[in-house]
C-alpha positions as CSV (number, residue, x, y, z in Angstrom):
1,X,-3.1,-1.1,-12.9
2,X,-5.2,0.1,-9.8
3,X,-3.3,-3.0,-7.7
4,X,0.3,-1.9,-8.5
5,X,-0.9,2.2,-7.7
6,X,-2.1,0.6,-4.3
7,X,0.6,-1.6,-3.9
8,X,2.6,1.9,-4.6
9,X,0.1,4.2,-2.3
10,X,0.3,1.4,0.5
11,X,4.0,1.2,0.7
12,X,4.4,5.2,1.4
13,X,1.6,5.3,3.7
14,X,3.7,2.6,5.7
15,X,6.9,4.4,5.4
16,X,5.1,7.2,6.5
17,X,3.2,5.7,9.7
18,X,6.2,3.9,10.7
19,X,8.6,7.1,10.7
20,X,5.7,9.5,12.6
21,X,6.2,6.5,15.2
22,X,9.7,6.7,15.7
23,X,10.6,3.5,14.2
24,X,14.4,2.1,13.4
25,X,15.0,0.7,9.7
26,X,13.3,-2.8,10.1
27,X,10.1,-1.0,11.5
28,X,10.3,0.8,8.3
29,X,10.4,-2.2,6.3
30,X,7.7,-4.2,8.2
31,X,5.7,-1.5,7.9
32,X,6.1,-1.2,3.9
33,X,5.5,-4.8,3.2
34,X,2.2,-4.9,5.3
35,X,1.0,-1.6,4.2
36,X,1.8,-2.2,0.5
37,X,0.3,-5.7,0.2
38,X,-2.8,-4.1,2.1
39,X,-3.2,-1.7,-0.9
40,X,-2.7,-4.3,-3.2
41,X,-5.3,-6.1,-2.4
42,X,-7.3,-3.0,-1.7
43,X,-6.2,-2.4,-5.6
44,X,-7.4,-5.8,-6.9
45,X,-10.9,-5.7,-5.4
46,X,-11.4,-1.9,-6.9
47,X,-10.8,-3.1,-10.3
48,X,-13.3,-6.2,-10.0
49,X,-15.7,-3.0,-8.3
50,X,-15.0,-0.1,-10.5
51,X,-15.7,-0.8,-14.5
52,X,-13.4,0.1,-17.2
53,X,-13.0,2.8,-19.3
54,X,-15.2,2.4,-22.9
């Protein structure tokens, strides 16, 4: 769950970054794929990291 809320939080931030830079519609998307699998992976590792609930 924590990689798809990563995946989620890393596609914003990359929407975000790449529309404060002035960046056209394939910026945008570059931006959003690189960011969001970044905070996928980011996501991954924390669940190996952080224990479960219980």
């Amino acid at each position: 769950m924590l990689n798809i809320i990563g995946g989620g939080i890393g596609i914003l931030l990359g929407l975000w970054t790449a529309r404060r830079r002035g960046g056209n519609r394939l910026d945008l998307l570059h931006y959003a794929t690189i960011f969001g699998i970044l905070g996928f992976l980011i996501g991954a590792f924390a669940m190996l990291v952080i224990p479960g609930p219980g």
